[in-house]
N, C-alpha and C positions, 0 to 999 in steps of 0.2 A: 151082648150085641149092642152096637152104638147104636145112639139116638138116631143118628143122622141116617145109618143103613137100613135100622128097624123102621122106618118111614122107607124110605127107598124099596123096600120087601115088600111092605102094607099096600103101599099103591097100585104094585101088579097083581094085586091079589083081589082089591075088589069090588064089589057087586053093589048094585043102586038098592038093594037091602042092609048092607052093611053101615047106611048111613041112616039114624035115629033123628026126627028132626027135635031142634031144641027151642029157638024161641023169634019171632022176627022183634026187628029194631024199627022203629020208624023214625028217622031221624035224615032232612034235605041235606044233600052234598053232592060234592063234583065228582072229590076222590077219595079212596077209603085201600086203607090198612091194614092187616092184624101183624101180631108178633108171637111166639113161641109160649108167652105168658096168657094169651086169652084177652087183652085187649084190641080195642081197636080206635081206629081214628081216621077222622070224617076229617076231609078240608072243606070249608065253602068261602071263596074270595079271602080273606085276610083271616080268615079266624080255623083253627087247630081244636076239634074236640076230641075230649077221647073218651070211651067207655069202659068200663072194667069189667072183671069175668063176673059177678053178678048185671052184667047189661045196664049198666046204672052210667048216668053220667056225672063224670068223677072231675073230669079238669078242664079248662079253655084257654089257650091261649094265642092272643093277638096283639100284632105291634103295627098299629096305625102309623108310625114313622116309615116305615119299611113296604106296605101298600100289600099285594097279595101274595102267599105265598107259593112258589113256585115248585119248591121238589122237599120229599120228608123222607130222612130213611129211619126208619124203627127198628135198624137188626138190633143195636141194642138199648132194651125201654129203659131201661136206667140214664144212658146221655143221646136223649133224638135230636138230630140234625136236621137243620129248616136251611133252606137254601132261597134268598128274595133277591129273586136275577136284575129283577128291575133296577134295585139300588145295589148290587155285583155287592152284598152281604149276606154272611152266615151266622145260625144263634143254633147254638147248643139249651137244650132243656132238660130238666130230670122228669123223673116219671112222675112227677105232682105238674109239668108241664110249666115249673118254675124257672127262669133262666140261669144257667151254669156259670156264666160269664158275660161279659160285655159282647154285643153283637160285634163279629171280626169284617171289617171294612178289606176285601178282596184289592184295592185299589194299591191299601198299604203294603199288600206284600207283592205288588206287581202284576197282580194279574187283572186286564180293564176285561178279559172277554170268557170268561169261565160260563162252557156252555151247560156243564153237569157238576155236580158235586155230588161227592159220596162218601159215611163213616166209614174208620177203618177200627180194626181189632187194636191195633197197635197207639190207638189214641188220638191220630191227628185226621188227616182228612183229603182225600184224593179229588182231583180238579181238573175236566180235560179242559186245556187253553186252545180254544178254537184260533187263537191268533196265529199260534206254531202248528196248531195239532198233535198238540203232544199228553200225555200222563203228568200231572205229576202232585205228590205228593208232603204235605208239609205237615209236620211235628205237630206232640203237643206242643210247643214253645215256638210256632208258627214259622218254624226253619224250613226251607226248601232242601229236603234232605236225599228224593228219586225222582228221576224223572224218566219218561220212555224215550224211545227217538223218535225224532219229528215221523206220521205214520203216511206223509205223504206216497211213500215208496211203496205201502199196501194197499192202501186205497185213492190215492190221486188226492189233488188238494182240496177239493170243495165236497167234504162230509158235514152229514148229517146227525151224530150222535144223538138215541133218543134214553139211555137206559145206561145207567154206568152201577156196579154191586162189589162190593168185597166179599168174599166167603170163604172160607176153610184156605187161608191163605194165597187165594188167586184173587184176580181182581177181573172183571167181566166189561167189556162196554159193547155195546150192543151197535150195530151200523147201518141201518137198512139198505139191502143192495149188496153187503157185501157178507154179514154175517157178525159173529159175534167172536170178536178180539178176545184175546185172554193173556194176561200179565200176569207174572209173578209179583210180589211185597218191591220189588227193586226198579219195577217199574220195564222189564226186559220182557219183549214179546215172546208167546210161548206157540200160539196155534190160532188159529180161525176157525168156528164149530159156524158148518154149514146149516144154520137157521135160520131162516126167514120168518121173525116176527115186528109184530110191531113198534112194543115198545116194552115192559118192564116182564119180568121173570122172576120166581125162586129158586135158590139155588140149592144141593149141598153136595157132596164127593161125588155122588156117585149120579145125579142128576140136576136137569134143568126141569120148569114146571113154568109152565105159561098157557095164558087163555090166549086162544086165537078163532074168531069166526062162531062166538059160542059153544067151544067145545075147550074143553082142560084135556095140557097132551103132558104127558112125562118124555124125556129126550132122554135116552141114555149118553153119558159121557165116552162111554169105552164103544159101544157098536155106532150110535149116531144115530140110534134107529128110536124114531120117537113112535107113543105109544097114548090113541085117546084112553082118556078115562072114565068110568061111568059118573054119573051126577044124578042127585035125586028128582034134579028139577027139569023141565028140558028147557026152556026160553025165559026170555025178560030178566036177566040179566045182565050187567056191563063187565064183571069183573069177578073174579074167583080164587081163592086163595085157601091151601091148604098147609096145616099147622098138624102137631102129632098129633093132637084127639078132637083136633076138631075141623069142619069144611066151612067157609064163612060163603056166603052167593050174595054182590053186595047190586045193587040197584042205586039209581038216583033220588030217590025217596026212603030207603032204608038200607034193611040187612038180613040176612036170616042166617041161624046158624044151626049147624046137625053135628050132632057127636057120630066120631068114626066108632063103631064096634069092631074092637080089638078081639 
């Protein structure tokens, strides 16, 4: 059984026993992360920390040229992608939180109005351009190589995009109001999954996973039919995110984290 389904099983299956609590974090922040490897990572104003699976703090980093940073995607901890809207630049990091390359000035490749950015499996890096409202997609070698059609004709011109995700080959952005788009690698509209959330999600084949109103829901892909989940905790919470073995419950003052029992 795959990774991805053997989580997708586990989830329907359980019970605010099944979760062993492990350890709280105390550490100030806005927003917070984890990744498949058992790290996680705290934004506050301009600065990037991350923790490692002993809870320790392991790396930081911050580029004062560039002011605060504005979106992180950690699907993969090896190269995370920082997005600073402000200065319409992006900076690749490795998992020492070292930079990959020279921070890529959004301007040069033509785009003044990139509302979302997001990594892709394939290397380069997807960007909805609020100018057009469109998808699109550029290389590692920063070529404009897919783009969607302008999405006026689904949603009218004046969107909001709050959440944009690559996963198991689809590509997700999120719309409030109207639901949550989905795109194939080529940039070509596939469906609209009737949810109403806020703002960011986990994704994988067979489900979607998002906190709404203090409660974690799993969405199935094939019925639509979303399902809350148990938590060990019941309030004071901002944000929740579940990894194979472990549940992180992250607050603005910390974290705490509980192994799943398998």
């Amino acid at each position: 059984m795959s990774l991805i389904i053997y989580i997708s099983v586990l989830v329907q299956l359980l019970l605010p026993s099944d979760f062993q609590f492990v350890k709280s974090v105390n550490v100030a922040g806005e927003r917070h992360f984890s990744d498949p490897m058992g790290n996680v990572y705290i934004i506050k104003d301009n600065h990037l920390i991350k923790f490692v699976q002993d809870y320790t703090r392991a790396a930081e980093y911050t580029n004062l040229f560039l002011g605060n940073i504005h979106s992180i995607d950690v699907s993969d901890p090896l190269r995370i992608l920082l997005y600073y809207r402000d200065h319409n630049q992006v900076v690749w990091v490795d998992n020492f939180l070292s930079e990959i390359r020279s921070p890529i000035w959004l301007d040069d490749l033509g785009v003044d109005q990139a509302q979302l950015v997001c990594s892709s499996n394939q290397g380069g890096f997807w960007i909805f351009n609020s100018l057009n409202n469109q998808l699109q997609y550029f290389d590692v070698n920063l070529q404009l190589v897919h783009e969607s059609m302008t999405l006026n004709s689904l949603t009218g011109p004046d969107i909001q995009p709050t959440f944009m995700l690559e996963k198991s080959r689809k590509v997700y952005l999120n719309v409030p109001g109207f639901g949550i788009l989905v795109f194939d690698l080529f940039g070509n509209y596939s469906k609209t999954i009737p949810l109403e959330i806020p703002g960011e999600f986990q994704a994988t084949d067979q489900n979607l996973y998002y906190f709404k109103e203090g409660e974690l829901y799993s969405f199935d892909l094939q019925t639509n039919i979303p399902v809350k989940l148990p938590l060990p905790e019941e309030d004071g919470f901002i944000k929740v995110e579940m990894q194979p073995d472990f549940l992180y419950l992250f607050r603005h003052q910390g974290y705490s984290v509980y192994r799943i029992r398998h």
